[in-house]
C-alpha positions in Angstrom: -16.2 -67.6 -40.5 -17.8 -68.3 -37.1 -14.4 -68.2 -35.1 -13.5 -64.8 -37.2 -16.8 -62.9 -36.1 -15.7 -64.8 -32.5 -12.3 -62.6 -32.8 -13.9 -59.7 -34.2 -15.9 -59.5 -31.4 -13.4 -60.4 -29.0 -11.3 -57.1 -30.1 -14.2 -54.9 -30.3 -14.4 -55.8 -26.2 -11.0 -55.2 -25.7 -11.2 -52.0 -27.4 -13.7 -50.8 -25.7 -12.2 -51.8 -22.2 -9.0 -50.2 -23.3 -11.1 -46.7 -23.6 -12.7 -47.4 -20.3 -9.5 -48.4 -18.3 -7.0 -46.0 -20.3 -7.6 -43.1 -18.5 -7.6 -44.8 -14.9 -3.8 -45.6 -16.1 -3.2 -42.1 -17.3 -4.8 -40.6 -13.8 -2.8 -43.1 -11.9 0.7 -42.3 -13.2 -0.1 -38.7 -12.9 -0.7 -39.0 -9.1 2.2 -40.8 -8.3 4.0 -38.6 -10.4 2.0 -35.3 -8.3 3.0 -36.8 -5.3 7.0 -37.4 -5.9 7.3 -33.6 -7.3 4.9 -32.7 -3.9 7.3 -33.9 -1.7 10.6 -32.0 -3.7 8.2 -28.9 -3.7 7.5 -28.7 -7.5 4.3 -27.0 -7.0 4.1 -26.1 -10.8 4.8 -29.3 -11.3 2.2 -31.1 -9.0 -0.4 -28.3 -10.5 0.1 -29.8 -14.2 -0.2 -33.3 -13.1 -3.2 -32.7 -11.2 -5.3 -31.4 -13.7 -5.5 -34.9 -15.4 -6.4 -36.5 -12.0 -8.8 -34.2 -10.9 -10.8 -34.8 -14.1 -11.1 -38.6 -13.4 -11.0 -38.7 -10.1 -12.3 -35.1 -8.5 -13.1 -36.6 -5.2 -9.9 -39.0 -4.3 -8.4 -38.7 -0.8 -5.1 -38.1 -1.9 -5.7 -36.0 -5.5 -7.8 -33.6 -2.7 -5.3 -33.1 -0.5 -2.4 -32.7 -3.2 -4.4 -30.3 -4.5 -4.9 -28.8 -1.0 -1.5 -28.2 -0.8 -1.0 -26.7 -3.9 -3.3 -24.4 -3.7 -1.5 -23.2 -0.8 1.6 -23.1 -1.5 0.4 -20.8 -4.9 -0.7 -18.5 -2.6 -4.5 -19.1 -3.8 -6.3 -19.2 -0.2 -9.8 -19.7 -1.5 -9.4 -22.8 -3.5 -7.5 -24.2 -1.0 -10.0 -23.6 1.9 -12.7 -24.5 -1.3 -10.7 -27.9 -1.6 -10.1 -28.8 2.3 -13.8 -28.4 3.1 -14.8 -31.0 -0.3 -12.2 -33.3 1.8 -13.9 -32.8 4.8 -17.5 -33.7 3.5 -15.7 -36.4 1.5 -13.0 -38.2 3.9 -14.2 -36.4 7.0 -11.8 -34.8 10.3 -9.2 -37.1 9.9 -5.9 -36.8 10.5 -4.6 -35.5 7.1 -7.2 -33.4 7.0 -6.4 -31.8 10.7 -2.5 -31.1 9.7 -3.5 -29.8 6.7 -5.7 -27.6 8.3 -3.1 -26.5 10.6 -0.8 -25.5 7.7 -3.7 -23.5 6.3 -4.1 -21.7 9.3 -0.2 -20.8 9.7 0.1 -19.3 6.4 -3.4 -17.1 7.3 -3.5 -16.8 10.6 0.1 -17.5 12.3 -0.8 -15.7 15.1 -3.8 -18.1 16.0 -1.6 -21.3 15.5 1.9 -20.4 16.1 2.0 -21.8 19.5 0.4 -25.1 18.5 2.8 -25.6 15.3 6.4 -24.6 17.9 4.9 -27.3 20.2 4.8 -30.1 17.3 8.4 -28.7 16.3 9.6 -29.4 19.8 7.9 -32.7 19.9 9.9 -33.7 16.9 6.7 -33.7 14.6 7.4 -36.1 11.5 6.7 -33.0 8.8 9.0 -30.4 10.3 10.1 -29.1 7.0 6.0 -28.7 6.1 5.5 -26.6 9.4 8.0 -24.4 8.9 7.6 -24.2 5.4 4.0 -22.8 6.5 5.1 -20.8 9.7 7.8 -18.8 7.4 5.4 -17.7 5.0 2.4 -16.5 7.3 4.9 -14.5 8.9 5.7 -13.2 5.6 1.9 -12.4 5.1 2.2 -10.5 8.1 5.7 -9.0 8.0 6.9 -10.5 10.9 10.8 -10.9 9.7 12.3 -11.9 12.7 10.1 -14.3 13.4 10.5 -15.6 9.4 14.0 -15.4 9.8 14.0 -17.4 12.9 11.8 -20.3 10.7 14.5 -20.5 8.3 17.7 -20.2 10.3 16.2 -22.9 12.4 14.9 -25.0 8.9 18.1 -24.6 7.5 19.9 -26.3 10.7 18.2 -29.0 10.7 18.0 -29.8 7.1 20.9 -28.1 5.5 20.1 -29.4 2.0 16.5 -28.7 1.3 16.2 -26.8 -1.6 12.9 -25.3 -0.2 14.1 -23.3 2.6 16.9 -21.9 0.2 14.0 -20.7 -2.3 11.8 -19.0 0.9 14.9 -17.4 2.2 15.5 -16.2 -1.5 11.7 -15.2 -1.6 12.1 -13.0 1.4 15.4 -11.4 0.7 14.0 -10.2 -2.7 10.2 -9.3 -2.3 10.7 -8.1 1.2 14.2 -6.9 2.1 14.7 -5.8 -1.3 18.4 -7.5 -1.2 18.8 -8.5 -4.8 22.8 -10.1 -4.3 21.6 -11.4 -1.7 18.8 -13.4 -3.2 20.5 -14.4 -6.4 22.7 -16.4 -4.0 19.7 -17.7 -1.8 18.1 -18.6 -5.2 21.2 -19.7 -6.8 21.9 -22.0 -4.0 18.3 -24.0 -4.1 19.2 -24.6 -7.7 22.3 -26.3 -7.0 20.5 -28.3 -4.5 17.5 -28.8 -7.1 17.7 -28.0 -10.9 14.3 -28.8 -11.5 13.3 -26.3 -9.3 11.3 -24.5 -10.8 9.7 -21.2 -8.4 13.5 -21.2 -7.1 14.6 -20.7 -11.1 11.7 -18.0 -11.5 12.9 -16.5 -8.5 16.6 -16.1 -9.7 15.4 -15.0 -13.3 13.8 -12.1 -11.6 16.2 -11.1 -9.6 18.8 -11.4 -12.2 16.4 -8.8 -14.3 15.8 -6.4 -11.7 19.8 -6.6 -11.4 19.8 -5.7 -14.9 21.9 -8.6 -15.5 19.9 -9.8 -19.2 22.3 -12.7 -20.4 21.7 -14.5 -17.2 18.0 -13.7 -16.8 17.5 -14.7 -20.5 19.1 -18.4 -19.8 16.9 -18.8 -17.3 13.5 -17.2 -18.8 14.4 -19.1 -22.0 14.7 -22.7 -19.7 11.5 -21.7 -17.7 9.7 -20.9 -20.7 10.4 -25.0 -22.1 8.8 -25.7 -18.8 6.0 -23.3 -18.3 5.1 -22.4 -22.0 1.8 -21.0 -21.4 3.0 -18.7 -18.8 2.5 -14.7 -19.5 4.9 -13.9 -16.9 7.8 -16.2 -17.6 6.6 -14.5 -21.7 6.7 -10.9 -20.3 10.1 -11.5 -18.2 11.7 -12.7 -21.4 10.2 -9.5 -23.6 12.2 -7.2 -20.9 15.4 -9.3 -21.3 15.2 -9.1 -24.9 14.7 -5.5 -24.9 17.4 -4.8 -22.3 19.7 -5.9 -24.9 18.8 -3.9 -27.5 16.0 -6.3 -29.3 13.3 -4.0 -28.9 11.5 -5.3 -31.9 11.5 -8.8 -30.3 10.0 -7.4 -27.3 7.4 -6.0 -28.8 6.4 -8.6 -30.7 6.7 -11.0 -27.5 4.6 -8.3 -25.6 1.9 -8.1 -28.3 1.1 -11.6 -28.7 0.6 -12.1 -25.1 -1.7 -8.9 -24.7 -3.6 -11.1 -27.5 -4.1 -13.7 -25.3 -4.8 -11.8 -22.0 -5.8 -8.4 -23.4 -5.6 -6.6 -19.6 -2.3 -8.2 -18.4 -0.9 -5.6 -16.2 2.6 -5.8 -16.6 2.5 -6.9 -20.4 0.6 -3.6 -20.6 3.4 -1.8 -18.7 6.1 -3.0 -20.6 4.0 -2.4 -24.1 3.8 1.4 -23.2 7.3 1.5 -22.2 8.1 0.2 -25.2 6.2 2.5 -27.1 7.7 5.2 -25.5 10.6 4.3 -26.4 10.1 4.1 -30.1 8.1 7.7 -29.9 5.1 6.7 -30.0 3.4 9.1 -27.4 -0.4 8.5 -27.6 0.3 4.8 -27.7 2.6 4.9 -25.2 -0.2 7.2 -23.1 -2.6 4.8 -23.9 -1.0 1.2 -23.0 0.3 3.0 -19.2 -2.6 4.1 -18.3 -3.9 0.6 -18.6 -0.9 -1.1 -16.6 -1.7 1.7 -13.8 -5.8 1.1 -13.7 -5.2 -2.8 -13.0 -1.8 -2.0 -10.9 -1.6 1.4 -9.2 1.7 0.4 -7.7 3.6 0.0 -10.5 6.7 2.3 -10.3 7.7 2.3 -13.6 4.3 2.6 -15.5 3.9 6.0 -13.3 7.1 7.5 -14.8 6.5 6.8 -18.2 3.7 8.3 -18.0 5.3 11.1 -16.3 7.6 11.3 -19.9 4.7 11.0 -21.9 2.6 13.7 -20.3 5.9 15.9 -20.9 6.4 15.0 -24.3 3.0 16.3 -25.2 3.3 19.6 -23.7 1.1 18.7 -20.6 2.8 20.1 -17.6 0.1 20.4 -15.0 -0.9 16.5 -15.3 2.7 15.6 -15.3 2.9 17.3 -12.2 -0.1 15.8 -11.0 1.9 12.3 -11.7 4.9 13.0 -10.2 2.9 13.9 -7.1 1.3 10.5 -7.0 4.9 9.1 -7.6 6.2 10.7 -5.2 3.7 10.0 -2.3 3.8 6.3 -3.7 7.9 6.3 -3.0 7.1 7.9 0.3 4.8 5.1 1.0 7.6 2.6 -0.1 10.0 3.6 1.8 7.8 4.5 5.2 6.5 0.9 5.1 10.0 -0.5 4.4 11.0 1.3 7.7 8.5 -0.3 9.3 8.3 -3.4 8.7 12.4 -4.1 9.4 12.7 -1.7 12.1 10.3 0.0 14.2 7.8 -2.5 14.6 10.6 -5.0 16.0 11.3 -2.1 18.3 7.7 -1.5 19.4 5.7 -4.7 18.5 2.2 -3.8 20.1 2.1 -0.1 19.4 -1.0 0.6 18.1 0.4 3.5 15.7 2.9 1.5 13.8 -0.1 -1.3 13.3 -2.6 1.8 12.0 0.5 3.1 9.6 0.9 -0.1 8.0 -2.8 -0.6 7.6 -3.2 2.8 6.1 -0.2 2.2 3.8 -1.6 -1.3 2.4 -4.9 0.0 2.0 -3.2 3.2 -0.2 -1.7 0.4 -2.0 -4.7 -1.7 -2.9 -4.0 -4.1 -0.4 -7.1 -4.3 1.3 -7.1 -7.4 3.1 -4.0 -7.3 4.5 -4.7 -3.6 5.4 -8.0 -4.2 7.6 -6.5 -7.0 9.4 -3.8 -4.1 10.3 -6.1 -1.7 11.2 -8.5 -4.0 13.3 -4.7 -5.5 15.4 -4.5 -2.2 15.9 -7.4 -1.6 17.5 -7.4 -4.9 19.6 -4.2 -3.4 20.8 -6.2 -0.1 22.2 -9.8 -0.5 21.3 -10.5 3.3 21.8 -7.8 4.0 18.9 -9.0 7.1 17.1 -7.2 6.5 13.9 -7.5 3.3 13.3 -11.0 3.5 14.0 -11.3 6.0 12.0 -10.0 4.7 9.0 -11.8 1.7 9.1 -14.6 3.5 9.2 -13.7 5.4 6.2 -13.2 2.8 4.6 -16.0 0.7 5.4 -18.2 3.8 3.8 -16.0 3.8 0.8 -16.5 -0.1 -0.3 -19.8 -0.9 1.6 -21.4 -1.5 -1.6 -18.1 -4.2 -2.9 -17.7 -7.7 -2.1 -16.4 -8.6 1.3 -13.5 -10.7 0.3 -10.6 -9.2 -1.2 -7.5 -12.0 -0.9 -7.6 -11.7 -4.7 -6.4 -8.4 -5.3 -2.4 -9.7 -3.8 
């Protein structure tokens, strides 16, 4: 009896340990795991894993700066400046901290650090591939395409096969250049390199949609969607393939059950009212677009079914009104677009083209991106009347909103 109470209590201890130690196993597998997919650029992948070891172990050096990097790379500014500075008080200045930092600052502020990240370049700097990865996207942020170009022509050289620089270059070809061939190939190519690749395999499914090429994009929505399951856009993406080949029920009901779970998803609500339109539903239809256009003004497509709906229902002078926004959108679109790939390339520090782009983001909601325009323009020529001007205006307009606007991209 004695020895089986001895046992009994021997397992209850080992139970108990097993509960304590457990999920320091789990964490740990999960961070060696976050930093493999790191290094192949699997942020999705590194952003699942992390979740379980930032709930044991919030304040580890290496879970901190994983999640640094992540951050980044997802484009979400304030968390990663949020996370760098918990480092900092944590781990201090140190030398992961700095080059982090740095990388921070090229995707922000390339103009700031540019000259500092070429020198480590020339040097021979041990993370080339992470500097350049950086430098190509803040001059993205700042449509600089030359110089992005430049980044991944000289990537590319020096390390033909990263998968990385394929999915950037695809990046660029299809949200900036508008080149949709182009950046199925780009996109195409980083898959070959990578199949697990996951942004690089969003990427393609996108294009291949706006290419209206459904089978393809439906292959790849369906394989993303085994991957990502709880992701609305991969959910919407796959809606619009199943309705571009004539499954418009299915896209519906795809549609509906994600507006269930994010009721004010703008392009679920888009597609919804285009698919309502569709099946004749004009109020409906009415209703869902002018929902899509409150949370995204920009969206092309919302605007013109709205244009249809107005019509269908006999309302001539809003329609109008509609087609006017439209068209001053398309005018914006395509005055930017001339812009950004050709003047500005021409004429890099005249003060106009930096006040036309800063007008034209801020049209578009873009208002960070806008002001930083408007105020180059003015360190340009200081006594610039329009920039000035329109900051000013706007300044009036949103004196009473929060300062910080990186959110709205």
């Amino acid at each position: 009896m004695r020895r089986l109470l001895i046992l009994l209590a021997f397992l209850a201890v080992m139970a108990g340990a097993g509960v304590l130690i457990y999920p320091q196993v789990r964490a740990w597998h999960h961070l060696r795991a976050a930093r493999e997919e790191s290094q192949r650029y699997h942020n999705a992948q590194v952003i699942r894993h992390l979740h379980i070891c930032r709930e044991v172990w919030p304040h580890d050096r290496d879970v901190l700066l994983l999640a640094t990097r992540a951050a980044r790379r997802a484009e979400v500014y304030e968390d990663s400046e949020r996370l760098l500075s918990k480092y900092q008080e944590v781990w201090g200045t140190d030398d992961a901290f700095s080059f982090e930092h740095l990388l921070l600052a090229a995707e922000r502020r390339v103009d700031q650090v540019a000259d500092l990240c070429w020198s480590y370049l020339d040097k021979g700097h041990a993370d080339p591939d992470l500097l350049l990865e950086a430098l190509t996207r803040g001059y993205l942020r700042q449509y600089r395409y030359g110089q992005a170009r430049m980044c991944l022509e000289r990537w590319k050289q020096m390390q033909p096969d990263n998968p990385q620089a394929f999915y950037l270059e695809g990046l660029f070809l299809l949200d900036h250049l508008r080149v949709t061939s182009k950046a199925v190939d780009s996109y195409r190519h980083a898959l070959e390199l990578d199949p697990d690749h996951e942004e690089a395999r969003l990427g393609l499914a996108v294009a291949l949609l706006m290419s209206k090429d459904y089978p393809r994009a439906l292959q790849e929505f369906e394989h993303l969607l085994q991957c990502q399951p709880d992701n609305l856009r991969v959910q919407v993406g796959l809606a619009e393939c199943r309705d571009g080949l004539g499954e418009t029920a299915e896209a519906v009901r795809i549609v509906d059950d994600v507006l269930a779970q994010q009721p004010q998803f703008a392009s679920a609500l888009s597609l919804r009212g285009q698919l309502a339109l569709k099946n004749g539903q004009w109020a409906e239809a009415e209703n869902w677009l002018r929902q899509a256009l409150r949370r995204n003004p920009m969206d092309h497509r919302a605007h013109y079914s709205l244009i249809l709906c107005l019509e269908q229902d006999g309302r001539e002078d809003e329609a109008r009104e509609q087609r006017r926004k439209l068209q001053q959108m398309e005018n914006d679109v395509e005055r930017f677009h001339d812009i950004v790939t050709k003047e500005i390339a021409q004429r890099p520090t005249d003060p106009s083209l930096h006040c036309a782009l800063g007008q034209l983001l801020l049209r578009a909601g873009r208002r960070e991106e806008g002001l930083r325009w408007l105020q180059s323009a003015l360190r340009l020529d200081p006594n610039y009347a329009p920039a000035r001007q329109a900051v000013e205006e706007y300044q009036k307009k949103h004196e009473s909103e929060p300062r910080s606007f990186s959110r709205e991209r």
